[in-house]
C-alpha positions as CSV (number, residue, x, y, z in Angstrom):
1,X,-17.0,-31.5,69.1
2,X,-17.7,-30.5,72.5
3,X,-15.0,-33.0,73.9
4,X,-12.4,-31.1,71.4
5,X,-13.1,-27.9,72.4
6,X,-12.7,-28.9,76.0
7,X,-8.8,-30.5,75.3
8,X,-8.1,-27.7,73.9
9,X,-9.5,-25.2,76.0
10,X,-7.3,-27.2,78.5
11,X,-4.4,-27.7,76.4
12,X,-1.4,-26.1,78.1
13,X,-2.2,-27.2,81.5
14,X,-2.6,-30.6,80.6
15,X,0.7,-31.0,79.1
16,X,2.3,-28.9,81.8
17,X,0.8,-31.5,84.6
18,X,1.7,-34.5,81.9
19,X,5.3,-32.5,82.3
20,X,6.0,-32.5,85.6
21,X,4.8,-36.7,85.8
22,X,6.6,-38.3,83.2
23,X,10.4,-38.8,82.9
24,X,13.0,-36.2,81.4
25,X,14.3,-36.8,77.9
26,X,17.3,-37.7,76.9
27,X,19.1,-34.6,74.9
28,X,21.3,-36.2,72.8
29,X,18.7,-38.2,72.0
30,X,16.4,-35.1,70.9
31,X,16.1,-33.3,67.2
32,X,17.5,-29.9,66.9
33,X,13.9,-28.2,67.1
34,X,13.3,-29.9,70.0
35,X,16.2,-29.8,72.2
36,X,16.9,-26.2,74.8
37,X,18.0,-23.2,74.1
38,X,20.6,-22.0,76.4
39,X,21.0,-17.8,76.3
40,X,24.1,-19.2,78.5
41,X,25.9,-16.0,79.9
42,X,24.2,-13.5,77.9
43,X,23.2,-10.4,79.7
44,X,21.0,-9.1,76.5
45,X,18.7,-10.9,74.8
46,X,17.4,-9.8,71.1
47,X,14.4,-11.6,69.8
48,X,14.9,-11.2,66.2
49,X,17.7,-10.3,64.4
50,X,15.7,-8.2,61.4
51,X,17.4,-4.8,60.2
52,X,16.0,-3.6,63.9
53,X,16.9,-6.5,65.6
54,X,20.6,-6.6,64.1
55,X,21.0,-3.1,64.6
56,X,19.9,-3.3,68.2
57,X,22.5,-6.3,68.8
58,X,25.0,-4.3,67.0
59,X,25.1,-1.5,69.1
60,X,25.1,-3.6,72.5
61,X,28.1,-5.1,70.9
62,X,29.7,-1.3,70.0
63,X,29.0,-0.4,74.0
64,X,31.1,-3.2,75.0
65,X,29.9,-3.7,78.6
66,X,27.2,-6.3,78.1
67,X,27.5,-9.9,76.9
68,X,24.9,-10.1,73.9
69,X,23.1,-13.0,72.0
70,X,20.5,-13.2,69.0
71,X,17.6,-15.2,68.7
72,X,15.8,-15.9,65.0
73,X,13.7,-18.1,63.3
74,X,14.9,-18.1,59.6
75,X,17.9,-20.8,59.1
76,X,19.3,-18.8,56.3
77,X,19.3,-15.4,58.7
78,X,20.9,-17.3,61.4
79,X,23.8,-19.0,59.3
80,X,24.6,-16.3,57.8
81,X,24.9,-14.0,60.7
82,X,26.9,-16.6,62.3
83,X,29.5,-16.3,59.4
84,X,29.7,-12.7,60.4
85,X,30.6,-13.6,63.9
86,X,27.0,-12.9,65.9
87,X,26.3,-15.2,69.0
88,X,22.7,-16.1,67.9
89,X,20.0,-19.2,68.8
90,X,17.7,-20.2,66.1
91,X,14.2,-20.4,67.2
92,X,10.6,-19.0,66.7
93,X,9.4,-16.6,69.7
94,X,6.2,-17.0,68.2
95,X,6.2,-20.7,69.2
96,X,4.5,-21.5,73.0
97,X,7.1,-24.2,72.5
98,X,10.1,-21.9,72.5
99,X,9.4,-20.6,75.5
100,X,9.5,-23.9,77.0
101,X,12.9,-24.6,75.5
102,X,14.4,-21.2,76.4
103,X,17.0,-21.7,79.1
104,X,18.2,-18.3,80.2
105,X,21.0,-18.3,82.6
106,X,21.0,-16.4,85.4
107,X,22.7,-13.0,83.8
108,X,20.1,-12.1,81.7
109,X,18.5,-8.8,82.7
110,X,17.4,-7.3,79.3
111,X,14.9,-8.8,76.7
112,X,14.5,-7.1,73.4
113,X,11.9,-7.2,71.1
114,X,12.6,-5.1,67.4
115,X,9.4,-3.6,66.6
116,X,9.3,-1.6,63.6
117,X,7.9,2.3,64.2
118,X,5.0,2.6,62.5
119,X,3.1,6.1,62.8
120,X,-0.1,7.1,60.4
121,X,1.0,10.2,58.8
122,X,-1.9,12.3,57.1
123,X,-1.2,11.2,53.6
124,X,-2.2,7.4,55.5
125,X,1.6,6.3,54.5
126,X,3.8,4.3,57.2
127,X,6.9,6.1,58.0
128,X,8.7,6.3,60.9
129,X,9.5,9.7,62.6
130,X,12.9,10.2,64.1
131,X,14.6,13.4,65.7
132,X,16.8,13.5,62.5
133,X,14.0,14.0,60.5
134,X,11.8,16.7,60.1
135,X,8.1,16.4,60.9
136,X,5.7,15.6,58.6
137,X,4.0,18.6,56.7
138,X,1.0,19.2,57.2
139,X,-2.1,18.7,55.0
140,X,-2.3,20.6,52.3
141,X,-5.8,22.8,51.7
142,X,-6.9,20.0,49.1
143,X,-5.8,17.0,51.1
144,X,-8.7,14.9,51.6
145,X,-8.1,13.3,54.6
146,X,-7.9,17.1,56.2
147,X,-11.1,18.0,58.7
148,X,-13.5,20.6,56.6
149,X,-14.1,23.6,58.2
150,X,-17.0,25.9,58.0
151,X,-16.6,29.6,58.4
152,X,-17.7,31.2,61.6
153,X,-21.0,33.8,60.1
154,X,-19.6,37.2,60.7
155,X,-15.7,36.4,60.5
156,X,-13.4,37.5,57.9
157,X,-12.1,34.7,56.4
């Protein structure tokens, strides 16, 4: 057990040294999952092309002055945004391996990474605030999640 926990404490820099020893592969001779990903010209790179991540892309596209390309991990997302005419790369960001397949060219300047906006609201729902929409109310008197107050002695209230 001790010996296990010590390969794998040591992992990543053991197969980087093992790396930089033994011979390159052959790419033609590699699987799909396995072989590089090239970003190629692309100036922007979107990790994830979920509702955020395609709108993201979409309006890089709409600006027109920057060359644009997708990256996601779900085959069916990927193929079918293809069909629609994106420039997208199907891999897993969440991988340590992707990152050693990733071959950005040199133009690449901007990475982005959807995140969906996620604020706690009183009520303890998820929702996103945005400038088009109003603020969220604010707790009602029987809200239970609202601070109790005690009267000051001697004030009106």
């Amino acid at each position: 057990m001790i010996v296990s926990s010590l390969a794998n404490a040591y992992s990543l820099q053991t197969v980087a040294k093992l790396d930089a020893v033994l011979p390159d592969e052959n790419e033609s001779r590699l699987r799909a999952n396995d072989k590089p990903l090239d970003t190629g010209d692309a100036e922007v790179v979107v990790l994830g092309m979920g509702r955020i991540g395609r709108g993201a892309y979409e309006r890089f596209v709409e600006r027109g002055d920057r060359s644009v390309i997708g990256i996601d991990n779900d085959h069916t997302v990927v193929e079918g945004l293809r069909g629609d005419g994106f420039n997208l790369l199907e891999g897993d960001a969440t991988d340590h391996e992707f990152w050693h397949r990733l071959v950005v060219g040199g133009s690449a300047h901007t990475v982005v990474l959807p995140w969906p906006c996620t604020i706690r609201t009183p009520s303890h729902s998820n929702s996103c605030a945005s400038p088009a929409s109003p603020e969220p109310s604010p707790p009602s008197s029987n809200d239970p999640t609202r601070p109790r107050t005690s009267p000051v002695p001697g004030s009106t209230r």
